[in-house]
C-alpha positions in Angstrom: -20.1 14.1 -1.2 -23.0 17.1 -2.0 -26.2 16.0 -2.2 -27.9 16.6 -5.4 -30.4 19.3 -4.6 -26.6 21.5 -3.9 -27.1 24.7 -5.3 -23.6 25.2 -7.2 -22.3 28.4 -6.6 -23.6 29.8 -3.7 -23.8 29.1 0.4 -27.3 29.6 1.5 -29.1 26.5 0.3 -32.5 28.2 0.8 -34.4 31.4 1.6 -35.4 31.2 5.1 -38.7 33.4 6.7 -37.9 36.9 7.7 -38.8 37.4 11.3 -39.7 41.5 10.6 -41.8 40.6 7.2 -45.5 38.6 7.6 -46.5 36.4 4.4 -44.2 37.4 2.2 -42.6 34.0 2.1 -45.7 32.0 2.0 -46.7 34.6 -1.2 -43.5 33.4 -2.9 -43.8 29.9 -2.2 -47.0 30.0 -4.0 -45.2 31.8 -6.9 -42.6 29.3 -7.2 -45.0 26.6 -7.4 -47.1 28.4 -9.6 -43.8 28.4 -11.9 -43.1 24.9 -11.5 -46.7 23.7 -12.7 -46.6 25.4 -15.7 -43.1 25.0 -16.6 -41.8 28.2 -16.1 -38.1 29.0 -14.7 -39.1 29.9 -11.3 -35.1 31.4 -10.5 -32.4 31.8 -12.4 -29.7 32.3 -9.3 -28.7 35.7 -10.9 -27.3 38.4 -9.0 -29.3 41.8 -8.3 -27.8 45.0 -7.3 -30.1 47.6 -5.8 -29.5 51.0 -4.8 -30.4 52.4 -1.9 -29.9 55.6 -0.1 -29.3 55.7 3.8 -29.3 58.8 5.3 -26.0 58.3 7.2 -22.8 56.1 6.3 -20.8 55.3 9.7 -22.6 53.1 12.5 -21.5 53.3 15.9 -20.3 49.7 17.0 -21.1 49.1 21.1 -20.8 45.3 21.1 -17.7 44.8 23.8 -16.8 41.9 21.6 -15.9 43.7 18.7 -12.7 45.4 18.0 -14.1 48.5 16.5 -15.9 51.7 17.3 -17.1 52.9 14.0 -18.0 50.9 10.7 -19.1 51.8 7.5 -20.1 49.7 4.8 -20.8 50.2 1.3 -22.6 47.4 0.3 -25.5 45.3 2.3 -25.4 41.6 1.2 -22.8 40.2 -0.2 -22.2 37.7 -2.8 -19.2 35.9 -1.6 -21.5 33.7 0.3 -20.0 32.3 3.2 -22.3 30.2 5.5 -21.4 31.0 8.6 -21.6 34.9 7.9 -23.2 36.3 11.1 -24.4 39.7 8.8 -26.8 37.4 7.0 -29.2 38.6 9.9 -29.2 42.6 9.1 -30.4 41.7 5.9 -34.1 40.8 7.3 -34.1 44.8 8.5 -34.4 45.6 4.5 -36.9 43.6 4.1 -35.3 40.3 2.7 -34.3 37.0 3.9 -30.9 36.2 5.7 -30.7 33.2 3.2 -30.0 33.3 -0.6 -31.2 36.9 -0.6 -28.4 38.1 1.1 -26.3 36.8 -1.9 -28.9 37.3 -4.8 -29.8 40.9 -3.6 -27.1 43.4 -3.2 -27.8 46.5 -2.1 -25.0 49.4 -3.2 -24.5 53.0 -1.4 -23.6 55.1 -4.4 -23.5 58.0 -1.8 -21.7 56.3 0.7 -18.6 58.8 -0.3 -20.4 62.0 -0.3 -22.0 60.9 3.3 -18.8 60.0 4.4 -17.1 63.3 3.6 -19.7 65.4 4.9 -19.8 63.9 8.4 -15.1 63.5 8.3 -15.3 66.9 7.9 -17.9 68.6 10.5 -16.0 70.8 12.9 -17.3 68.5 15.8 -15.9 65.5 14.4 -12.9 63.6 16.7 -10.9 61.1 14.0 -10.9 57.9 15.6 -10.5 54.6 12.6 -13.4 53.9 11.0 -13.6 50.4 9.8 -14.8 49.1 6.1 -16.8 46.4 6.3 -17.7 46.1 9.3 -20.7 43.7 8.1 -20.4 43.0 4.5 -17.5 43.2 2.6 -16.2 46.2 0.9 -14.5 44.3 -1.9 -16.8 41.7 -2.6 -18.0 41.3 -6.6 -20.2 44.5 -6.7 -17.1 46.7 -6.1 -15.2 45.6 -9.5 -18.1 47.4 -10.4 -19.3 49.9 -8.9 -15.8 51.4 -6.9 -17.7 53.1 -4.1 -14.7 51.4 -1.5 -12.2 53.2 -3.7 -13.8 56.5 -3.6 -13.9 56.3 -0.3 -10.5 55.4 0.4 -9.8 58.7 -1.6 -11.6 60.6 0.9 -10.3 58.9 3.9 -6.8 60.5 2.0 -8.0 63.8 1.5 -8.9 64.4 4.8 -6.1 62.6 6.6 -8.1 60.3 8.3 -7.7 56.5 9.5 -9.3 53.5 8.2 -9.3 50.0 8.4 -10.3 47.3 6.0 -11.6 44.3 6.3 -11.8 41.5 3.3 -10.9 38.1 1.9 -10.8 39.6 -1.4 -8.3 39.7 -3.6 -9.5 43.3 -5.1 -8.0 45.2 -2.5 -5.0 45.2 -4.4 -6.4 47.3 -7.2 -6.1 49.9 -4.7 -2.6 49.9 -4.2 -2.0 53.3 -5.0 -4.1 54.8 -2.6 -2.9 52.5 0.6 0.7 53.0 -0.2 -0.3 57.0 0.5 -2.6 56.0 3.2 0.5 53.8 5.0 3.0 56.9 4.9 1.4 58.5 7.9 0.0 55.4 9.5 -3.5 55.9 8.3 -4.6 52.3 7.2 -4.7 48.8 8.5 -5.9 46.0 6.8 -7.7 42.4 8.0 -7.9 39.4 5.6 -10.1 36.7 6.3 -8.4 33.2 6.0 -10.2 30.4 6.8 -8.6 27.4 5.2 -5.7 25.9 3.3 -8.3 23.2 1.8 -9.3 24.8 -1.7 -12.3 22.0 -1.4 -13.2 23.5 2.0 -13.1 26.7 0.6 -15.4 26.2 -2.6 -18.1 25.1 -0.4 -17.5 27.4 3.0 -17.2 30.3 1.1 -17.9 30.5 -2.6 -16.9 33.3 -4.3 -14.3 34.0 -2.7 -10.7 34.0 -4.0 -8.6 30.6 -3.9 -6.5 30.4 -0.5 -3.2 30.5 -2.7 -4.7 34.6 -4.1 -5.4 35.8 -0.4 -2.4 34.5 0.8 -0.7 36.1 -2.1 -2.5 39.3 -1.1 -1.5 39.1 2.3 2.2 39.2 1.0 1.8 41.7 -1.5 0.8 44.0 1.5 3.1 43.4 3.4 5.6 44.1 1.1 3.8 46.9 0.4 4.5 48.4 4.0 0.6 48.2 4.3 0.0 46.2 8.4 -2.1 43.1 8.1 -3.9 41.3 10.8 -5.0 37.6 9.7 -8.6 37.0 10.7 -8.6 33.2 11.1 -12.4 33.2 11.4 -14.8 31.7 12.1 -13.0 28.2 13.2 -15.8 25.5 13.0 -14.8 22.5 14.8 -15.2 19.5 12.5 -14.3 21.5 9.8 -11.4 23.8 10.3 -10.6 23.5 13.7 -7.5 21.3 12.7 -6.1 24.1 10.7 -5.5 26.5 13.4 -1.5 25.8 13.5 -1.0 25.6 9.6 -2.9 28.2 9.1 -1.2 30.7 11.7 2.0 29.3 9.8 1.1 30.5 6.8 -0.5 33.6 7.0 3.3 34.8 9.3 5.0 33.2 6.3 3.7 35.8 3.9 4.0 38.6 6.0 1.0 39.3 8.5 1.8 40.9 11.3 -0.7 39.6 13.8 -3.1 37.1 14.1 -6.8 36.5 15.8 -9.8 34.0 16.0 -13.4 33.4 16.7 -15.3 30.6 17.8 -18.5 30.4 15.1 -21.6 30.4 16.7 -24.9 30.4 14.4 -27.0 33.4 15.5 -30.6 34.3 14.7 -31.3 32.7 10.8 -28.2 31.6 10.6 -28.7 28.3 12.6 -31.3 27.3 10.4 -29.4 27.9 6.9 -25.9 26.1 8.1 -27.9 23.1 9.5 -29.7 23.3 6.0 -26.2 23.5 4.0 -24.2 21.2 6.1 -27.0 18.1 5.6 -26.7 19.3 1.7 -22.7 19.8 1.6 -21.4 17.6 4.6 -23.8 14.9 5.0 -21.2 12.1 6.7 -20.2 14.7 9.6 -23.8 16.8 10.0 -24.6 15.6 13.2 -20.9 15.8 14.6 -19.9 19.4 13.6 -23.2 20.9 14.9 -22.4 18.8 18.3 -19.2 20.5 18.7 -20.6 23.8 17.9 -23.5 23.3 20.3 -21.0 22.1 22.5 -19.2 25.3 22.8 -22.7 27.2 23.4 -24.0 25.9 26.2 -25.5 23.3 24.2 -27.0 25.8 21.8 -26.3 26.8 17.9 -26.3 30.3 19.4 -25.1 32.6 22.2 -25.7 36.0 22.6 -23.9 36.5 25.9 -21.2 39.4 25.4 -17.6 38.5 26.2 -18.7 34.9 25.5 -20.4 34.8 22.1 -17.2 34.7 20.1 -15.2 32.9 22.5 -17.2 29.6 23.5 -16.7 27.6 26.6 -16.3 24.2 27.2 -13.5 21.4 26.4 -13.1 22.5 22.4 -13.4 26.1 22.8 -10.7 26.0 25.6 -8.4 23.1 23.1 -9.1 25.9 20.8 -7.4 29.0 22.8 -4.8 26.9 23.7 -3.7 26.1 20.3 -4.1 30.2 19.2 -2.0 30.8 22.2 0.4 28.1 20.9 0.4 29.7 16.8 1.0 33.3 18.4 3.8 32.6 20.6 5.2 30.1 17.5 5.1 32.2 14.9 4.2 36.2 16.1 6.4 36.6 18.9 8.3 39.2 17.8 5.2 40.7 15.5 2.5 43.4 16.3 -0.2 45.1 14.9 0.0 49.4 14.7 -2.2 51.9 16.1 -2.9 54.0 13.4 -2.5 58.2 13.3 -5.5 59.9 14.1 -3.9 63.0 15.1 -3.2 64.3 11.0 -7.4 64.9 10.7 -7.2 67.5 13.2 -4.0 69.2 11.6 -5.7 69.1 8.4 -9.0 70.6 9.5 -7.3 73.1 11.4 -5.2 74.3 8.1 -1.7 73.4 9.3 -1.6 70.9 7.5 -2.3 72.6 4.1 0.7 74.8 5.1 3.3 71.6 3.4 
C-alpha cells in the first residue's frame, strides 16, 4: 500500500540538495511555496529535454568493478526512473538534483554522432567495444524521439567497429536492421536489464519502463535474431527481489540469453536519501527491513565505495546471494557464453582493405 503523497509515475519522490550547487534549493523551496499560497500550479511533473553540447562523446571507464573500458551515452537523465539507479549522482555535475530532476530534465547530445565519428576514425585510434549507456540509457523515452542511438549505431557500421548496448527497453528493437548487419562480423553485444517477474514490483521499481513480459519478449527476439544477450539481473535488493534470483535466471535462459550477471544494490551519494524517501512512500510495511538487509551487506552502511566490494556486498545475504547466482548459472547456462566481439575489422577498414570487397 503507497502512501498518498506517491507521486504516480515516477521514482524519485523528491528533489534532493545538490552537493556542487549552494542555495539553489532553498531559492526553489521559496518558489514553490510562493505558488502554493497564491494558488498557482507550482509543478506539473512534465518532462524537459535540453540540449547540450559536450565537447567529447566516449568516457574512459577505470572503475575495476565495471565491465567496460569505454562508454558513451547519448542522453544524461533518464526518464525511466528507476530508484536505485546509481547515475542519479552525475546529474548534480550539470547542475541539477539526483532526485526528480534526473527524470524531469533530460539532457540530449544531438552531436553525439558527429563526435563519435570524428574520434572512431582518427589514425591513432585502437577499436576496443565501446559501450552505450554506460550511465543512462540509450533507449529510454527521449530516443523514440530524437534517434541519436540509431545514428550512432550507423556509424559504429560504417566504420566497422564494436559496440555494446545496454537497456531495459523495448525500443531496441526498432533497430533491428542495423544489429542484424552489426552481428554478421561480431560487432555488437547487447545487456537487458531484468529485474523482476512482479509487474507490481516493476511499476513502482522502475516506472517507465516496459512490462517484464516486453523485455523478455525482446530478449527473445534477439536472440533469434543471432544478436548475443547478457541478462543484467540488477540491482537485487534483498526484501524486494532477492527471492527472484532463480526464476528469474530461468526465464531470461528460456528466451534465449546467453549469459547471465548480478549486482548487490548499494545506495551511493543522493541515492540513499531518495530510496529511503521512496521506500517509506511505496513500501511502508517492510521500510525498516529492506534498508537492514541492504545496510547489512555494507558494512552496516547504505553505501560502499570500496572497489571490488561495492557491487558485491559481504556478509550472510550477500554471500546467500552468490550462492544462489552460482546455483542459476550452473542450472540454466552451463552450456551458454557470452562472445568477444571483432575489433580487428576497424583497422582493416581504416587501412582501405576493407573497401577492397
Amino acid at each position: 500500500m503507497t502512501s498518498k503523497d506517491h507521486i504516480k509515475g515516477r521514482g524519485a519522490q523528491q528533489n534532493v540538495h545538490n552537493r556542487f550547487v549552494q542555495d539553489v534549493y532553498e531559492t526553489r523551496a521559496d518558489f514553490l511555496e510562493f505558488c502554493r499560497v497564491e494558488g498557482e500550479e507550482a509543478d506539473n511533473n512534465r518532462t524537459q529535454y535540453i540540449p547540450v553540447f559536450p565537447k567529447t562523446i566516449i568516457n574512459k571507464v577505470s572503475s575495476p568493478d565495471i565491465g567496460m573500458s569505454l562508454s558513451m551515452n547519448p542522453y544524461q537523465g533518464c526518464e525511466h526512473g528507476c530508484i536505485y539507479c546509481y547515475a542519479r549522482n552525475t546529474h548534480e555535475f550539470w547542475g541539477y538534483s539526483a532526485g526528480l530532476d534526473f527524470e524531469r530534465r533530460i539532457l540530449i547530445k544531438k552531436d553525439a554522432p558527429r563526435l563519435l565519428e570524428a574520434k572512431i576514425k582518427y589514425k591513432k585510434w585502437k577499436a576496443r567495444t565501446i559501450v552505450l549507456s554506460g550511465n543512462t540509457d540509450c533507449y529510454q523515452p527521449a530516443e523514440r524521439k530524437f534517434k541519436i542511438t540509431r545514428e550512432c549505431l550507423k556509424v559504429f557500421l560504417k566504420y566497422r567497429h564494436p559496440v555494446g548496448i545496454i537497456t531495459k527497453n523495448a525500443l531496441i528493437l526498432r533497430d533491428l536492421d542495423l544489429l542484424r548487419e552489426l552481428t554478421k562480423d561480431e560487432l555488437v553485444g547487447v545487456n537487458i536489464s531484468v529485474t523482476s517477474l512482479s509487474e507490481e514490483t516493476r511499476r513502482v521499481l522502475e516506472p517507465r519502463t516496459v512490462s517484464i513480459k516486453k523485455r523478455l519478449e525482446t530478449i527473445r527476439i534477439l536472440s533469434e535474431n543471432k544478436i548475443p544477450v547478457n541478462a543484467m539481473l540488477a540491482p537485487i535488493i534483498p526484501g524486494i527481489n532477492s527471492h527472484e534470483i532463480m526464476n528469474l535466471a530461468k526465464a531470461v535462459s528460456e528466451n534465449g540469453a546467453c549469459s547471465v550477471g548480478f549486482t548487490v544494490v548499494r545506495l551511493n551519494g543522493a541515492i540513499g536519501q531518495i530510496f529511503t524517501d521512496w521506500i517509506h512512500k511505496t513500501m511502508p510495511d517492510k521500510a525498516n527491513k529492506v534498508l537492514n538487509q541492504i545496510a547489512s551487506c555494507h558494512g552496516g552502511q547504505l553505501n560502499d565505495s570500496r572497489f571490488g566490494i561495492r557491487t558485491k556486498g559481504e556478509g550472510k545475504i550477500a554471500t546467500q546471494l552468490h550462492d544462489l547466482m552460482r546455483m542459476a548459472k550452473r542450472t540454466y547456462f552451463k552450456e551458454k557464453s557470452f562472445p568477444t566481439l571483432n575489433s580487428e575489422l576497424h583497422e582493416a577498414y581504416k587501412t582501405g582493405q576493407l573497401r577492397l570487397f
